[in-house]
C-alpha positions in Angstrom: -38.7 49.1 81.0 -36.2 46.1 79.8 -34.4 46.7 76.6 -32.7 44.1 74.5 -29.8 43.7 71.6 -28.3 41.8 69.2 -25.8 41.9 65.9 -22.8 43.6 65.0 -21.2 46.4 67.1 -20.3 48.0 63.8 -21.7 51.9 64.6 -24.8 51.3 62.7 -27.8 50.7 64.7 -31.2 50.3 64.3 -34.1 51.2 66.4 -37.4 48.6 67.4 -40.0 49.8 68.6 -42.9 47.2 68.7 -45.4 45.5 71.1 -44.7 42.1 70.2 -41.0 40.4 71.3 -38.4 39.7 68.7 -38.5 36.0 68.3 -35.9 33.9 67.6 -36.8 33.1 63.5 -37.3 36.7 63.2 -33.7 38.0 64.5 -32.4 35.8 62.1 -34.1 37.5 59.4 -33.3 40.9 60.9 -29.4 40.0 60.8 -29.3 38.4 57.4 -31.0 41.2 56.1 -29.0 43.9 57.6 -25.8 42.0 58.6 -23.4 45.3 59.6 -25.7 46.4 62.1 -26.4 46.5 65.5 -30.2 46.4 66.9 -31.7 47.9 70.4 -35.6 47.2 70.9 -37.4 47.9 74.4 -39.3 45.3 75.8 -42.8 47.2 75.9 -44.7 44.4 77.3 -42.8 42.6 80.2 -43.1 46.1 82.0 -41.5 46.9 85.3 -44.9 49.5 85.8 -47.9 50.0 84.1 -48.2 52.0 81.1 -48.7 55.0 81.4 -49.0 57.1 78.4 -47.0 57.1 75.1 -45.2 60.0 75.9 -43.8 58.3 79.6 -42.3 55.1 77.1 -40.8 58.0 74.7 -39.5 59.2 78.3 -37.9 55.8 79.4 -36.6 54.8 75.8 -34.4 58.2 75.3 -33.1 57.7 79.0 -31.8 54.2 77.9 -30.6 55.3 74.5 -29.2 58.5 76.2 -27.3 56.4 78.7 -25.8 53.9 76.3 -24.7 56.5 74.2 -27.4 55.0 71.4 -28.5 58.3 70.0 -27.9 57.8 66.3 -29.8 55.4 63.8 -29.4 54.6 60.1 -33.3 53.1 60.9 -35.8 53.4 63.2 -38.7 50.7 63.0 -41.8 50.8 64.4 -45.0 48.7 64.6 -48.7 49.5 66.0 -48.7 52.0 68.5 -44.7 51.5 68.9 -45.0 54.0 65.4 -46.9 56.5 68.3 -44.0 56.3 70.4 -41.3 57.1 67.5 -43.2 60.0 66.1 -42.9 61.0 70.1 -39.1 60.5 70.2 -38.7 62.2 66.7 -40.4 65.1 67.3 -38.5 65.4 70.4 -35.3 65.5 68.2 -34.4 62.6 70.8 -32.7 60.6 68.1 -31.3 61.0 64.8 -32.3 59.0 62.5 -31.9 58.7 58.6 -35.0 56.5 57.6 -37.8 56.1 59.8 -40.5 53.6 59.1 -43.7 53.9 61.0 -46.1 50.7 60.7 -49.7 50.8 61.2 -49.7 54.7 63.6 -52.7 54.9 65.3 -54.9 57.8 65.2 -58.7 57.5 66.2 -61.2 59.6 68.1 -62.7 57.0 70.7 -66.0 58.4 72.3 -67.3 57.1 75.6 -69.4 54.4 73.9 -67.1 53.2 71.6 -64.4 53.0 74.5 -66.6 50.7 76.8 -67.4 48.6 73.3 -63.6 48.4 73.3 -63.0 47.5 77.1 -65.7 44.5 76.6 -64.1 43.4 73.2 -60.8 42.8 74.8 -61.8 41.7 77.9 -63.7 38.7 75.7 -60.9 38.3 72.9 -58.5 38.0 76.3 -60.4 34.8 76.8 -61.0 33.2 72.6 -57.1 34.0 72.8 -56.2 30.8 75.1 -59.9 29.1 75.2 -61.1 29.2 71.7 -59.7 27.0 69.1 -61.3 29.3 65.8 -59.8 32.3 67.5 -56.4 30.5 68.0 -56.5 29.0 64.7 -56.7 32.1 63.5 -54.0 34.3 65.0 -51.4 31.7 63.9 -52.7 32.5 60.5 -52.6 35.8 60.4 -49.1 36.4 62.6 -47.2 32.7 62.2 -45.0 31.9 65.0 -45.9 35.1 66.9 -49.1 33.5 69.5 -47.2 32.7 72.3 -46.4 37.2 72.3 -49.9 37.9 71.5 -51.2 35.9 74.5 -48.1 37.4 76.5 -49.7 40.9 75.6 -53.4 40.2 76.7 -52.5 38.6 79.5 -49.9 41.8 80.7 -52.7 44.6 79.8 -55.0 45.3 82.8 -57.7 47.5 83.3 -55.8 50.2 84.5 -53.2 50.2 81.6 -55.7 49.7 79.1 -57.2 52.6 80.2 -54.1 54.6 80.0 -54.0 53.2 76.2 -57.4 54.6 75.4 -56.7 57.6 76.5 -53.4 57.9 74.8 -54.6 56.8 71.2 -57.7 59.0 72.0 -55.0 62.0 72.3 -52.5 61.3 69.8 -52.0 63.9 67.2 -50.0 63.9 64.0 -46.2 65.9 65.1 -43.5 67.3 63.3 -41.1 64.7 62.8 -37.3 64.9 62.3 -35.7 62.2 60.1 -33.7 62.4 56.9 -36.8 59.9 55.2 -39.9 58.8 56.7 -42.0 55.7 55.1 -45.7 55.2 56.7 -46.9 51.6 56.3 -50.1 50.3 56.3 -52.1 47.0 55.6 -54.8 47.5 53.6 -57.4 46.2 56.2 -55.8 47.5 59.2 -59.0 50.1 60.1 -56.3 52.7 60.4 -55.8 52.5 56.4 -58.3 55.1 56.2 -55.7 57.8 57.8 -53.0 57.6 55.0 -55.1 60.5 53.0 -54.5 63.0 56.5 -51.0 61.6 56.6 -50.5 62.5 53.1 -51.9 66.0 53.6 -49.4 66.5 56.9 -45.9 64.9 55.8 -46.0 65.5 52.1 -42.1 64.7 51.6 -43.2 61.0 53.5 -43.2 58.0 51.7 -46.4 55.4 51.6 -46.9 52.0 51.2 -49.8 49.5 51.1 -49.7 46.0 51.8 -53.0 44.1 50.1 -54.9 41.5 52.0 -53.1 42.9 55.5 -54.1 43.1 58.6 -52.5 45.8 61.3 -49.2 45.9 61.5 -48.8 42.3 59.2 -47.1 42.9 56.9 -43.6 41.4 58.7 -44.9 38.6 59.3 -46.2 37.5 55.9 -43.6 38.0 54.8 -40.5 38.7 56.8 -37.6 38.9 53.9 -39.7 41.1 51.5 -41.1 43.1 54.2 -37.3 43.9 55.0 -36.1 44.3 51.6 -39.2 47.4 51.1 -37.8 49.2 53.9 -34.3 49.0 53.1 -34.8 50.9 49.7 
């Protein structure tokens, strides 16, 4: 797994963990917003093997961390099943972190049906995503500036690996998590919206927020200095 970097080496860090690359625009928000601190995200796309499972990323991130001597984190932020892997690495104790935002965790129960509807959805969205001009029209809507990741992602996910995924979303249970603050965000059409109520019942010292009109995981990119200024308090 690659890893990248970027602002101040001031001995505050904060931790990414998201499926879609950092661009360019959206660094710069990052280190306006939180100027004094430095940022490590792994690249979980451009992979040097498959994936695997969840818990093998949480495995590869803490031996990065570990080495760099990147243990400690005034924020850990997560998006889409990158929120998986950071419940993972906090219930590990792995890390130390004082605030840890979780964006659109995924929990569903995916029977044998549903997970060959899922297989033949993707393998046709993998094709509107470069082909169809509604489809394209679309994404750039709903995640500005960010198509050039998403087709980077559909193109990287093969059979096998999306396999792997199913199964690890299939298994992934709700985990004790160590963190001074956690904050669970959700869009409110993101189909994972309906978990908040179980969430609620699990970590009731956790913090919630709803983002109206939102898709999974959205939120940053409708807005990218709001979105930043939420988590920050």
């Amino acid at each position: 797994m690659k890893f990248n970097g970027f602002g101040q080496r001031t001995g505050n860090n904060i931790l990414i963990v998201s499926p879609l690359n950092i661009d360019e625009e959206l660094k710069t928000k990052f280190e306006k917003s939180f100027p004094d601190f430095y940022f490590v995200y792994p690249d979980l796309i451009n992979r040097d093997e498959k994936f695997i499972s969840f818990e093998r990323d949480c495995d590869l991130i803490y031996k990065y961390l570990r080495d760099k001597e990147l243990l400690e984190f005034y924020y850990a932020l997560s998006f889409s099943y990158g929120a998986n892997i950071l419940m993972d690495l906090l219930s590990r104790r792995a890390i130390k972190v004082k605030k840890a935002i979780l964006d659109g965790y995924i929990n569903v129960k995916i029977n044998l049906i549903i997970r060959e509807i899922l297989k033949r959805k993707f393998a046709s969205y993998s094709k509107k995503i470069i082909g169809d001009q509604n489809t394209i029209n679309r994404i750039k809507s709903l995640y500005p500036g960010m198509y050039e990741n998403i087709c980077l992602v559909a193109g990287e996910i093969d059979k096998e690996s999306l396999e792997n995924f199913l199964n690890s979303i299939n298994g992934s249970k709700f985990q004790k998590m160590e963190a001074e603050k956690i904050l669970f965000i959700y869009g409110d059409l993101d189909p994972s919206f309906k978990n908040i109520k179980k969430l609620k019942e699990k970590y009731l010292k956790a913090d919630f927020i709803s983002f109206p009109e939102t898709k999974h995981s959205g939120g940053i990119f409708k807005d990218p200095e709001a979105y930043l200024k939420i988590i920050k308090v």
